[in-house]
N, C-alpha and C positions, 0 to 999 in steps of 0.2 A: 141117338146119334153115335158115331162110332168116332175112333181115334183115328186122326192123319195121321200116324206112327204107324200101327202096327194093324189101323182098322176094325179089332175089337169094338164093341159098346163099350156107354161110360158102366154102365152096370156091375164091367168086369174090372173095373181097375178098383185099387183100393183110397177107400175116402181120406182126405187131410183132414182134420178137425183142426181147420185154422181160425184166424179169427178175419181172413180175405171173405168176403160178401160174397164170391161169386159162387153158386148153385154148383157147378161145375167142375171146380176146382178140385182134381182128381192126381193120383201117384200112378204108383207103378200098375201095367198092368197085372193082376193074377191068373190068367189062364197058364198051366203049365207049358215050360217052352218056350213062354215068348220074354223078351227081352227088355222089351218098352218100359220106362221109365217114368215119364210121365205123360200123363193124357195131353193131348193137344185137340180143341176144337177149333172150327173154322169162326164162333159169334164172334161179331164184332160190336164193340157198345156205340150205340148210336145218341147223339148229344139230341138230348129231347128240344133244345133252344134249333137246330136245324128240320127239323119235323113241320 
């Protein structure tokens, strides 16, 4: 999946070692140049009680 920011993959951005659940949960990017901050994906969590 790439970044709504800057459109990189998450690949390229650097990992948070937080304690947030989400798989995703990504920093800045590191490709030289680019500016991006933080990742931003399009998932949205879907309430498994509306499924």
């Amino acid at each position: 999946m790439n970044c709504l920011k800057c459109f990189h993959p998450h690949q390229a951005h650097e990992f948070n070692k937080g304690g947030n659940s989400s798989l995703l949960r990504v920093g800045r990017c590191l490709i030289p140049g680019c500016e991006c901050t933080q990742y931003v994906d399009k998932i949205e969590k879907i309430d498994e009680d509306l499924l």
